[in-house]
TIGU-592139 format. One record per residue (C-alpha): residue number from 1; residue in one letter; x, y, z. Coordinates in pm, whole numbers. Example, Ala and Ser with C-alpha at 12.3 -4.5 7.8 and 13.67 -1.06 7.14 Angstrom:
% residues 2
   seq   type       xx       yy       zz
     1      A     1230     -450      780
     2      S     1367     -106      714
This chain:
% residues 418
   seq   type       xx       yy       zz
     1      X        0        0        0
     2      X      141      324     -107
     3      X      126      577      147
     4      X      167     1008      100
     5      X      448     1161      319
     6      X      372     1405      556
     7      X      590     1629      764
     8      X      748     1448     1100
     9      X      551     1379     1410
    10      X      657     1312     1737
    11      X      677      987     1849
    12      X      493      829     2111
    13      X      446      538     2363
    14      X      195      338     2181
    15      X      284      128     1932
    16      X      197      305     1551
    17      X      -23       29     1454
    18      X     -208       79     1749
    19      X     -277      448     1663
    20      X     -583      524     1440
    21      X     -543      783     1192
    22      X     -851      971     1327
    23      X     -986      920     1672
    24      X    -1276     1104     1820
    25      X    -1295     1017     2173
    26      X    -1641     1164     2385
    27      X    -1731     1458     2103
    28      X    -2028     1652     2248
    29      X    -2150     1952     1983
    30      X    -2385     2189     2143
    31      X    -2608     2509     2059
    32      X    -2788     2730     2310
    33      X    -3096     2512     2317
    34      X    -2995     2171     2178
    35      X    -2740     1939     2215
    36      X    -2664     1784     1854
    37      X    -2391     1536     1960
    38      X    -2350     1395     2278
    39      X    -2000     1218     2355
    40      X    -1955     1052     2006
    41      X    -1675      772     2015
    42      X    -1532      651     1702
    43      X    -1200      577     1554
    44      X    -1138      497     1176
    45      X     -781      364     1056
    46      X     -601      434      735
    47      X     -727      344      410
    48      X    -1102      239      588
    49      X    -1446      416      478
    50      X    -1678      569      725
    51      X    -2037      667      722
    52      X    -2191      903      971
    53      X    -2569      832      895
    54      X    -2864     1074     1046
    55      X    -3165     1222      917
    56      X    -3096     1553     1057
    57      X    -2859     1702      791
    58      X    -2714     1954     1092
    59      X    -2561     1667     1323
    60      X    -2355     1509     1061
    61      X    -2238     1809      906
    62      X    -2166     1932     1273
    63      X    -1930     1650     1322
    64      X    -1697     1699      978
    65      X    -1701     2088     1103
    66      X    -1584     1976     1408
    67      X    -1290     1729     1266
    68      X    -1175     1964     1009
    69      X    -1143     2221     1277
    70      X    -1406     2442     1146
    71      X    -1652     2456     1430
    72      X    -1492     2427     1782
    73      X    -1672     2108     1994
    74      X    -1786     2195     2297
    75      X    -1612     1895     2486
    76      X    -1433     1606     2369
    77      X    -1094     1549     2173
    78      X    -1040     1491     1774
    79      X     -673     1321     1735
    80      X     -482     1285     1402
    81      X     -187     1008     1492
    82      X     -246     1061     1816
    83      X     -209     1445     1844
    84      X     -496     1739     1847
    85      X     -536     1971     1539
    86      X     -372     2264     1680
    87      X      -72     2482     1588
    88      X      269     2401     1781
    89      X      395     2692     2003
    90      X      754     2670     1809
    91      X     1045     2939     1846
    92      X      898     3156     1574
    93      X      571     3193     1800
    94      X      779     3288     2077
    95      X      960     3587     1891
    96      X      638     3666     1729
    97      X      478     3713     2053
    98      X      781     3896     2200
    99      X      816     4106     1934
   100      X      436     4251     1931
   101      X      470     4259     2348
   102      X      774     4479     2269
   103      X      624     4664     1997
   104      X      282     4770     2169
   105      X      488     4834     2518
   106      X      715     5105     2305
   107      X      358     5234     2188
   108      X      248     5266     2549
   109      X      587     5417     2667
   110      X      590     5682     2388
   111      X      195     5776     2463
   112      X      304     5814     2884
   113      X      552     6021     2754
   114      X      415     6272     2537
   115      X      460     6201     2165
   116      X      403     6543     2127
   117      X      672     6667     2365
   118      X      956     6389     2255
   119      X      858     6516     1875
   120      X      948     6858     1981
   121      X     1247     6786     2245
   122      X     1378     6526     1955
   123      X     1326     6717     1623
   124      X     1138     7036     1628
   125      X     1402     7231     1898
   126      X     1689     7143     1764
   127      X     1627     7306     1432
   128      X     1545     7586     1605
   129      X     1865     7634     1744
   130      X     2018     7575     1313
   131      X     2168     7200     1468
   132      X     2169     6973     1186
   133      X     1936     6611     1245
   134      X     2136     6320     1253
   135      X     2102     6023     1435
   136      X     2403     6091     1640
   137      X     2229     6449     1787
   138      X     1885     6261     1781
   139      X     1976     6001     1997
   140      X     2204     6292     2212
   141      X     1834     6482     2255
   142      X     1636     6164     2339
   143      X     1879     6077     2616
   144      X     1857     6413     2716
   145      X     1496     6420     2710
   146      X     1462     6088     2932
   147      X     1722     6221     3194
   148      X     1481     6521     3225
   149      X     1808     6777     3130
   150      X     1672     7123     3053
   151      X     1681     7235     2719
   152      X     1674     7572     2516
   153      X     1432     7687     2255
   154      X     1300     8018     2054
   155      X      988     8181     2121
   156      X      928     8563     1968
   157      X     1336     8619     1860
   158      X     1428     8522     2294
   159      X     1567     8274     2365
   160      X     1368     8027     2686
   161      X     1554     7783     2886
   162      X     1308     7514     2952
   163      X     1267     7179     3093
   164      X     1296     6877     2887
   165      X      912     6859     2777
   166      X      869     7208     2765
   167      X      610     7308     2995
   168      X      802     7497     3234
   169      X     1035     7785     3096
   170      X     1270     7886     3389
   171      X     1424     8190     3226
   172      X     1455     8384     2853
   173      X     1736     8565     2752
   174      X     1781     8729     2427
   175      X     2122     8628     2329
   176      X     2176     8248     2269
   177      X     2479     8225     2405
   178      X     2375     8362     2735
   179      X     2095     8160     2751
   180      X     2373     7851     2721
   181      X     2548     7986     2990
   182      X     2243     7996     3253
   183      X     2078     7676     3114
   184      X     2430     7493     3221
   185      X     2440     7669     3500
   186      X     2084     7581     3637
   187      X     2161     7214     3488
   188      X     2486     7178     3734
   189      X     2279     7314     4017
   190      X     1981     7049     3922
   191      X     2232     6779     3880
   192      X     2399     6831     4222
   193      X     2093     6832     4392
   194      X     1993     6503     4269
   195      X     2332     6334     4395
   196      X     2245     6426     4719
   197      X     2326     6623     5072
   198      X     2592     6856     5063
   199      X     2659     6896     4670
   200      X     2426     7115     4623
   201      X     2515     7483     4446
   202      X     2427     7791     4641
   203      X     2161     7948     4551
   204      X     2371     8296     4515
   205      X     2649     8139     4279
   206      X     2758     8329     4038
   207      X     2639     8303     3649
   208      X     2923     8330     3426
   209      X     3308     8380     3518
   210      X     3474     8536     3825
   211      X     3487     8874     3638
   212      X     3051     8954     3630
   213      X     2888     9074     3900
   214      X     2710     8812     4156
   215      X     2360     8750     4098
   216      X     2149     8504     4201
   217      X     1992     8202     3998
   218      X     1670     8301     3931
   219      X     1489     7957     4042
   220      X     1368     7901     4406
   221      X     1442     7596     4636
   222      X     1108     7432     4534
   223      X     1154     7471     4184
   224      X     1513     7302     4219
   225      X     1295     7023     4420
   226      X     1099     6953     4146
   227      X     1345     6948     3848
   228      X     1589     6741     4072
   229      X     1251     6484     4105
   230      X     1151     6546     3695
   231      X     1376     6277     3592
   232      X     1275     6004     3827
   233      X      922     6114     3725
   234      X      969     6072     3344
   235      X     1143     5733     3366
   236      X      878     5598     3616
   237      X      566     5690     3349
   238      X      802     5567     3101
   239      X      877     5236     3242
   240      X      555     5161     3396
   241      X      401     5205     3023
   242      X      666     5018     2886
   243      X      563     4724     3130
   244      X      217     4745     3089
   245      X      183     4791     2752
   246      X      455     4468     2697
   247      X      182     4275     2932
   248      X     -130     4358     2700
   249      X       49     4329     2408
   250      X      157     3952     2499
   251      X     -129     3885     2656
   252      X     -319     4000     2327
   253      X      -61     3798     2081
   254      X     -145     3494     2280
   255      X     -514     3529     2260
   256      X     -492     3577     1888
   257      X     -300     3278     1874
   258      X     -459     3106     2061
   259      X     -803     3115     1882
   260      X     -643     3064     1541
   261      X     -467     2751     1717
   262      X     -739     2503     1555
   263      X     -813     2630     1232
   264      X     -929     2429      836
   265      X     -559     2562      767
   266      X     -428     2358     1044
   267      X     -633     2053      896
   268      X     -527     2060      573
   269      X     -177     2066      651
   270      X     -222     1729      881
   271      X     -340     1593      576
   272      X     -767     1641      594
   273      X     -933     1716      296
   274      X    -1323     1780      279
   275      X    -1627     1772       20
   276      X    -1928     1986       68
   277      X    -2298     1901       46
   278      X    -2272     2185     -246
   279      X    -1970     2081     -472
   280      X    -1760     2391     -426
   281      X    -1535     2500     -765
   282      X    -1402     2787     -928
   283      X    -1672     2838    -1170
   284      X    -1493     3091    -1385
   285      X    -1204     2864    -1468
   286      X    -1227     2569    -1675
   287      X    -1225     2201    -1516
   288      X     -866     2124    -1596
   289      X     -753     2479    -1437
   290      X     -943     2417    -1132
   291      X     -745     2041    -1045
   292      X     -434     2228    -1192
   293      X     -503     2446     -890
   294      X     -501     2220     -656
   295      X     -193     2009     -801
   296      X       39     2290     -774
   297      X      -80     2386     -421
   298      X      -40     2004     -289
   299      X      237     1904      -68
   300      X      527     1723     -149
   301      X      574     1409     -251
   302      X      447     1213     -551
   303      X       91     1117     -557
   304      X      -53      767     -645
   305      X     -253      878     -902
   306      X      114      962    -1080
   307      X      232      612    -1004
   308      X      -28      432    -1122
   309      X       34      596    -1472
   310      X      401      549    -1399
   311      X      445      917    -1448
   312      X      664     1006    -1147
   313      X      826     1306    -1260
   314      X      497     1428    -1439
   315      X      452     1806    -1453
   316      X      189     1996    -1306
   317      X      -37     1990    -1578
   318      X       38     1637    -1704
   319      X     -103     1535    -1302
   320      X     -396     1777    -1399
   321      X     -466     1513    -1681
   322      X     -436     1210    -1515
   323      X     -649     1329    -1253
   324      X     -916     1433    -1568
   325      X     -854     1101    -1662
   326      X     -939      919    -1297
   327      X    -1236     1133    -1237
   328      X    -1366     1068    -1612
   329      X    -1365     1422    -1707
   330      X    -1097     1446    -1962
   331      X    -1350     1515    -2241
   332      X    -1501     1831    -2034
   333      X    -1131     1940    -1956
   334      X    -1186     2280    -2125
   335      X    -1554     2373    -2022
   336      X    -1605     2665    -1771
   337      X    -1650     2436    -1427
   338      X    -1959     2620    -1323
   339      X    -2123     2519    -1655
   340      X    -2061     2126    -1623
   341      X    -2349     1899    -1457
   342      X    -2414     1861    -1076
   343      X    -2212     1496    -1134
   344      X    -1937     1651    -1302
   345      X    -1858     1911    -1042
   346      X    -1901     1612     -821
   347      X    -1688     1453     -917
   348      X    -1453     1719    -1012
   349      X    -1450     1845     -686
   350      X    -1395     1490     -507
   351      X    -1069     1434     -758
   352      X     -923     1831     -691
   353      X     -963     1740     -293
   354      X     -775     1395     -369
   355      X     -491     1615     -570
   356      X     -369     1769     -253
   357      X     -260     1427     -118
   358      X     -446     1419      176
   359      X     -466     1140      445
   360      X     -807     1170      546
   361      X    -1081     1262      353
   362      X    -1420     1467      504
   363      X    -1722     1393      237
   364      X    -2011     1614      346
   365      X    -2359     1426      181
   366      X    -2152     1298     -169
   367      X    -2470     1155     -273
   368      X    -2687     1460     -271
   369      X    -2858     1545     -632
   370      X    -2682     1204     -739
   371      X    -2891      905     -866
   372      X    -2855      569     -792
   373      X    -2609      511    -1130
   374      X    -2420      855    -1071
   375      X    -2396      740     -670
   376      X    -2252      419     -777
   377      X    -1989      558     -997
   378      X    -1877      825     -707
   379      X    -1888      496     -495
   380      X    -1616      328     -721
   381      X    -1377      644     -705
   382      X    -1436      634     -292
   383      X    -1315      289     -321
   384      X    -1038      369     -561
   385      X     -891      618     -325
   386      X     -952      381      -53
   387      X     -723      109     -197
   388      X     -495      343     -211
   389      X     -448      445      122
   390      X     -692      746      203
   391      X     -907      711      511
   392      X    -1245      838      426
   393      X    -1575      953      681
   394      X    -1865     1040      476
   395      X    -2222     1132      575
   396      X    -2543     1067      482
   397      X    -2916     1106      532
   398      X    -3047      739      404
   399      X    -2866      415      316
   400      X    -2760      385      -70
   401      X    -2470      273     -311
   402      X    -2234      478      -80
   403      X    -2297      359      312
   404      X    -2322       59      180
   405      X    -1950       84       27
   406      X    -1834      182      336
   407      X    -1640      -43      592
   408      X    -1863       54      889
   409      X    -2154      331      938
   410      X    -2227      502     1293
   411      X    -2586      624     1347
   412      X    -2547      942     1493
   413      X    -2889      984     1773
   414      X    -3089     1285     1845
   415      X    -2999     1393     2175
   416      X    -3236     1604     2447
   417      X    -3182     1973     2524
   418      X    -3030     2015     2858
């Protein structure tokens, strides 16, 4: 028996014949008033045929949503070899999540800030004062601008010394270069307070050299309080931001991933497949395009149909033919697929699910608009596929040409609201 590769698994205690290729173990599917499925149990192995029989067209189709990961069960487990259909948390998930943690706590640590005050501590006052913006002076301002330094900028042709977000102007000369003077001045006076007792400038030192006259800073003892304390205040907001927003923004990547854990993406890459009740094509292209579609999306390997025409190196659209050929189709190849009979889309669509290699195939009602003849020739390809390794659960309203094809059928029972 030929068998499709799939990516590596990890290995486990049991022995692998022992593992079905699908287990469904307790599946209860529930509404707000009804309870459709209540603990379903049933395992089918590779290469068998299923049928899920019910009147009720809502149960069965309830239980394919549920094992192609399209509807989430309310309890119970679906396994694939063993494991659940859900995304592994690998390395890349880690960064991913890191990365949008760090991403919305810079965010959050920018808006504490200001935006609009580091724009203008970072970019706007520094042109005012004609120095040119390079990444070297705008990463010397943003330092500046975190250690709460005072800074100078223009206002009406004077020049204000102000602190680093600009809400408090301390002093305005006219001439720039004595406004340097006092603003390092009242920096060293700011600074010395912060390291502590006895380092900390007279109030009455002098501004400028030995040969001015004395005069006083023109800032008060509270005002040299609060500057001293405008540093630890601007890296507390900033860091407490920075925290939070890291915590919501991890906390937010996990949730996303977390719901798009168990997804029909996640399915199809195990190796599910699935039919619909209404045979779903691309009715704009043409019945070749639409398997040549699926052919160049499958995964790799080579597929059975190209080794039963001993074709293992076929191209893409010589495995479009062959699978023309297997579904019977070849002569309506060119015609638009949403112009071909119900039993051709069928059928087309059964053979473009089959040319994505999967393991296990989900056929939602593949006898509905069919007659007896057309269900017994969609029986033979079911069978054909089967023989060749694909597991197969189908569903069904009534016995007919297909349940009765199948290895085993499970009567799914109405259960009672609770």
């Amino acid at each position: 028996m030929n068998r499709w590769r799939s990516s590596p698994r990890r290995t486990v205690s049991l022995p692998q014949a022992d593992i079905p290729l699908l287990d469904v173990g307790r599946l209860t599917i529930r509404t707000d008033k009804t309870v459709l499925v209540d603990e379903l149990e049933f395992d089918v192995t590779e290469g068998s045929m299923v049928a899920l029989l019910d009147a009720g067209r809502g149960r069965r189709t309830a239980v394919l949503e549920c094992i192609g990961n399209i509807r989430p069960a309310s309890s119970g487990a679906v396994r694939v070899e063993g494991h659940r259909l859900k995304r592994a948390f690998t390395a890349a998930t880690f960064w991913g999540v890191l990365g949008t943690g760090l991403l919305v706590g810079l965010l959050a640590a920018a808006a504490a800030v200001d935006v609009d005050r580091l724009w203008l501590a970072t970019v706007k006052r520094g042109l005012a004062v004609d120095e040119p913006f390079t990444p070297a002076t705008f990463g010397k301002r943003i330092r500046s601008y975190f250690r709460a330094e005072l800074a100078i900028d223009r206002l009406a042709g004077n020049w204000r010394i102000v602190t680093a977000d600009g809400r408090k102007v301390l002093a305005v000369r006219r001439d720039l270069e004595e406004a340097r003077e006092l603003r390092h001045q009242l920096q060293a006076a700011v600074t010395a307070r912060r390291t502590g007792p006895g380092t900390i400038p007279d109030l009455s030192d002098l501004v400028g050299d030995a040969n001015e006259p004395r005069r006083r800073l023109p800032l008060d003892e509270a005002t040299f309080a609060q500057l001293a304390g405008g540093k630890r205040l601007i890296r507390l907001r900033g860091w407490t931001a920075l925290g939070a927003g890291m915590t919501l923004g991890i906390a937010l990547a996990l949730a996303f991933w977390q719901r798009g854990r168990r997804s029909a993406q996640v399915a199809a890459r195990a190796g599910v497949a699935r039919t619909f009740r209404q045979p779903r094509v691309f009715p704009e292209m043409t019945v070749f395009e639409n398997l040549l579609v699926a052919v160049e999306q499958k995964r790799d390997g080579t597929s059975w149909v190209q080794r039963r025409s001993g074709r293992g190196g076929a191209t893409p659209t010589e495995e479009a033919d062959a699978w023309l050929a297997w579904c019977d189709l070849a002569d309506s190849g060119e015609l638009p697929a949403g112009g071909v009979s119900w039993f051709d889309r069928r059928r087309l669509e059964l053979a473009r699910a089959l040319a994505i290699q999967p393991r296990l195939l989900l056929a939602d009602d593949p006898a509905e608009g069919l007659d007896s003849d057309q269900q017994q020739a969609v029986a033979m390809l079911l069978r054909d596929a089967q023989q060749r390794g694909v597991a197969i659960v189908l569903t069904a309203g009534a016995t007919g040409p297909l349940t009765e094809a199948c290895d085993r059928t499970i009567f799914l029972e109405r259960q009672p609201a609770r």
